[in-house]
C-alpha positions, 0 to 999 in steps of 0.5 A, a space after each residue: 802108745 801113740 808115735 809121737 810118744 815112741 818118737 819122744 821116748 827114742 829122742 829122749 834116750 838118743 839124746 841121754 845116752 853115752 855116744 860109745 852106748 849110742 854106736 853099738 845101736 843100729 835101730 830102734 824099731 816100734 810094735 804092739 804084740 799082744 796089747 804089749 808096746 815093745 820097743 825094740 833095740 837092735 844092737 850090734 855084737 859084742 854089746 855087754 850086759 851092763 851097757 844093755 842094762 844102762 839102755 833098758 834103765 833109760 827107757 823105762 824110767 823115761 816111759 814111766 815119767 811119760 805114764 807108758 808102759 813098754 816092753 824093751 826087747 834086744 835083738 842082734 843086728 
């Protein structure tokens, strides 16, 4: 995944996204671990399943649209 599709993805779910969602994410952040593009949602505490569920639903679907296969990971933080 080039950086300007992680950049696309990020934008999209920035802009498609809920703003309460939108306030209990501190960073989103990009690597490759084992031929894997993971992208990675730090979030703060205290975030239910079903608002993980909505963010995890989000990119996905936007990704797959785009032809990307990615890998969202939670992290508190």
């Amino acid at each position: 995944m080039s950086k300007e599709q992680y950049d696309d993805i990020i934008k999209h779910t920035k802009a498609s996204l809920e703003k309460n969602i939108l306030d209990k994410i501190t960073k989103f952040r990009y690597s490759e671990i084992d031929d894997y593009f993971v992208i990675q949602v730090y979030v703060k505490e205290g975030m239910k399943a079903r608002k993980l569920g909505e963010i995890l639903t989000n990119i996905e679907d936007y990704a797959r649209e785009k032809n990307i296969s990615v890998v969202v990971d939670f992290l508190r933080g």
